[in-house]
C-alpha positions as CSV (number, residue, x, y, z in Angstrom):
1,X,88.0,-43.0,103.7
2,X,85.5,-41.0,101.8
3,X,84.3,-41.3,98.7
4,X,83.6,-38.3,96.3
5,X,81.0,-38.2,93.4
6,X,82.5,-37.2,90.0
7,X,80.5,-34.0,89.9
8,X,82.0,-33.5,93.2
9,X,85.2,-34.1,92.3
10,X,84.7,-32.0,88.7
11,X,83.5,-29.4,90.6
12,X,86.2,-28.9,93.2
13,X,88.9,-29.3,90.2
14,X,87.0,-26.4,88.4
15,X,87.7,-24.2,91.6
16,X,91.2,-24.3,91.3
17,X,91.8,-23.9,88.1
18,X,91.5,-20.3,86.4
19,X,88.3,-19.4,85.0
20,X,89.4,-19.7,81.2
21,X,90.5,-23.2,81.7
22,X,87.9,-24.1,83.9
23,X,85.2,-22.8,81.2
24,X,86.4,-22.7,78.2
25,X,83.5,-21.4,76.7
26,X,84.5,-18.2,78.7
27,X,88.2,-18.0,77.3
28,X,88.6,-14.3,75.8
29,X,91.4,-14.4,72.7
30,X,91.9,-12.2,69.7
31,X,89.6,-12.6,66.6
32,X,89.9,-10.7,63.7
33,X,85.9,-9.4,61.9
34,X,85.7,-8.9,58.3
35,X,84.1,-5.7,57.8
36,X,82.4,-3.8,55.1
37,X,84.5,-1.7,53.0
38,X,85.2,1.5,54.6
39,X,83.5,0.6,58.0
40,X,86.2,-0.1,60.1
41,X,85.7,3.1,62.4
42,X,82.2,2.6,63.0
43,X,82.3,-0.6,63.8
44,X,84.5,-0.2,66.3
45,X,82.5,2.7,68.0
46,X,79.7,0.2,67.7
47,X,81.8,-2.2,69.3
48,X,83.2,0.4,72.3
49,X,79.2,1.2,73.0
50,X,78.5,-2.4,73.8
51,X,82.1,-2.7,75.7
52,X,84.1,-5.0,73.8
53,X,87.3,-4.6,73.2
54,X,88.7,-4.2,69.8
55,X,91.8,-2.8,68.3
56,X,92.4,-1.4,64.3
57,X,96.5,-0.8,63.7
58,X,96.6,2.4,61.4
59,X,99.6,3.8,59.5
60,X,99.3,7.9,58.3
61,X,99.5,8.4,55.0
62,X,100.3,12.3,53.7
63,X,97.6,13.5,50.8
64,X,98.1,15.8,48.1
65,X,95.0,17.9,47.4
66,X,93.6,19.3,44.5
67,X,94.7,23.3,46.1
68,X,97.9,21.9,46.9
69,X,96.9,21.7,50.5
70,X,99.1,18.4,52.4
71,X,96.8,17.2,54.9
72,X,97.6,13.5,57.2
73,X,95.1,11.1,57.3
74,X,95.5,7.9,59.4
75,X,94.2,5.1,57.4
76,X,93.5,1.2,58.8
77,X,97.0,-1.2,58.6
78,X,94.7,-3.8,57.2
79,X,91.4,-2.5,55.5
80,X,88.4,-4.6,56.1
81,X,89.7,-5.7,59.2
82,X,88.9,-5.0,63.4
83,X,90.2,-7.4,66.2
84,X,88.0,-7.8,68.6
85,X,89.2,-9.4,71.8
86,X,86.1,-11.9,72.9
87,X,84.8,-15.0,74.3
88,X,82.6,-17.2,72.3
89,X,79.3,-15.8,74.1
90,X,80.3,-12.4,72.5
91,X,80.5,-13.4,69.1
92,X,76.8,-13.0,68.0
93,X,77.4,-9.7,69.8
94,X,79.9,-8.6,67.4
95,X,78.4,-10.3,64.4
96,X,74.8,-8.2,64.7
97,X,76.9,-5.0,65.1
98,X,76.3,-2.8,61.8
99,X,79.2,-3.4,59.3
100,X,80.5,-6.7,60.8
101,X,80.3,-9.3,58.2
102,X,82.0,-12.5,59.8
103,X,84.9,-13.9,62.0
104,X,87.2,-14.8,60.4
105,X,88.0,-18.7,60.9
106,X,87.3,-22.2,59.2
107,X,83.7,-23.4,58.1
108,X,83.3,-24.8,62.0
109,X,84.7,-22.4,64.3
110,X,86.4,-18.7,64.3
111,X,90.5,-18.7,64.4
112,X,91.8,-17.0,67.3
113,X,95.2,-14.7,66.6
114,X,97.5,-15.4,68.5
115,X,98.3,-12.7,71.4
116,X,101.5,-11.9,70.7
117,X,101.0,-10.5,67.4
118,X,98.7,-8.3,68.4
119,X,100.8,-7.2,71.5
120,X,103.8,-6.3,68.8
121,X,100.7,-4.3,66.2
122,X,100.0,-2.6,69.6
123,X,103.4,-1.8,71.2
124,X,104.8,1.5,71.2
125,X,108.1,0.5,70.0
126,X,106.4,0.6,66.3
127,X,103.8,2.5,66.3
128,X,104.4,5.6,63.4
129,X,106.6,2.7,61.7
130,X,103.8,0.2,60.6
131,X,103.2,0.9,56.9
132,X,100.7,-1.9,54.8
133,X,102.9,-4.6,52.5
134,X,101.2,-4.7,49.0
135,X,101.6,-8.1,46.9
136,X,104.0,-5.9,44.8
137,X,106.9,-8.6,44.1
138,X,110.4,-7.0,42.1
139,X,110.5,-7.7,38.6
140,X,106.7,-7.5,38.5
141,X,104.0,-5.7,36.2
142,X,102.5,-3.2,38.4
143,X,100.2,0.2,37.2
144,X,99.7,3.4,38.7
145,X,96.5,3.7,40.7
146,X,96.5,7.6,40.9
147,X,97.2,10.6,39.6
148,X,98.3,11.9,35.9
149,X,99.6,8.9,35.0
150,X,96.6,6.7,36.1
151,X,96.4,3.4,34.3
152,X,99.8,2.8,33.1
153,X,101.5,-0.1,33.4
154,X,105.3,-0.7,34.3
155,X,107.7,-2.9,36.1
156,X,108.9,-2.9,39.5
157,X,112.3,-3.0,39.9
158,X,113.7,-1.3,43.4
159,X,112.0,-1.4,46.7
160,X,113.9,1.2,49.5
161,X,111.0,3.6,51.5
162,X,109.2,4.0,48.1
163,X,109.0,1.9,45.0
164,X,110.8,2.8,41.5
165,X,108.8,2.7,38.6
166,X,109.6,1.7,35.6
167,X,108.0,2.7,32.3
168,X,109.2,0.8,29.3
169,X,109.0,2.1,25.7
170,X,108.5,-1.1,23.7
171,X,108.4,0.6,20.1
172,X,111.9,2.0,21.0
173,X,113.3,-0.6,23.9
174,X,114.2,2.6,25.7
175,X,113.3,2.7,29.8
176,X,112.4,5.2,32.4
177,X,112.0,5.0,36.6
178,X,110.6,7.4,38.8
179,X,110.3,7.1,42.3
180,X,106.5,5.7,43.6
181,X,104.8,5.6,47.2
182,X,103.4,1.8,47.8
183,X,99.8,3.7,47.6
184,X,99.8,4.7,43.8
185,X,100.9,1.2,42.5
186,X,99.0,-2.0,42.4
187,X,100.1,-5.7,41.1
188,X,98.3,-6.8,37.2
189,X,96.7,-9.5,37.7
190,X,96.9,-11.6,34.6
């Protein structure tokens, strides 16, 4: 009969297990890094030059310029935001890269995302069909962001591919929709 030492006994448990379970100060998982505004991109080059990983979903948007030119642009799914795939010894890493501002998480410890939803942000099977979900609710006040009619304020009333518009008259009581993209309207906040 022999008799093992705990470290021992620790130690040859350790070896069988796999490394992120043995250590799970070594576990990598999905974080998501608040950025500064408009720094996505180079934050993830940042990011590629030390070699971590790090995803941003984008969605294309068409634009409209001033010669009449129409020009795509791929824009971030969720602006402010990278996710970084890291262990906990990589998050100082991130967090000194220029135009990372913080993990997000609770006041103790960074929130991991769970895998599969980034795996589905990631998949072929959607990508060209992501498009970003605005807090714009049916029945709502909403006003135009852009464009000639900049600054007015209407209700939302229909939500297919685009949004419909609609402008009420109150002097008359008399109403009119147009047709919206999801980008030229934003919720009043009250």
């Amino acid at each position: 009969m022999s008799i093992f030492s705990p470290s021992q006994l620790t130690s040859d448990i350790a070896g069988t297990l796999p490394p992120a379970l043995a250590n799970p100060e070594q576990a990598v998982r999905w974080f998501a890094v608040y950025t500064m505004p408009q720094s996505e991109q180079s934050l993830r080059r940042m990011l590629d030059v030390r070699q971590i990983e790090s995803f941003m979903p984008t969605y294309e948007v068409q634009k409209v310029w001033k010669n009449r030119q129409r020009i795509k642009t791929l824009r971030p799914l969720f602006p402010s935001y990278v996710f970084v795939h890291i262990g906990n010894h990589q998050r100082s890493s991130v967090l000194s890269s220029p135009g990372a501002l913080r993990i997000i998480g609770n006041t103790h410890t960074a929130l991991p995302i769970p895998d599969r939803e980034i795996e589905f942000l990631q998949s072929e099977a959607i990508r060209g069909k992501l498009e970003p979900h605005l807090e714009l609710v049916i029945g709502k006040k909403v006003r135009i962001r852009s464009g000639p009619m900049e600054g007015l304020e209407g209700t939302l009333v229909e939500k297919r591919n685009s949004l419909r518009f609609v402008l009420t008259v109150a002097m008359i009581n008399q109403h009119a929709a147009v047709q919206m993209h999801a980008d030229e309207l934003e919720a009043v906040r009250n």
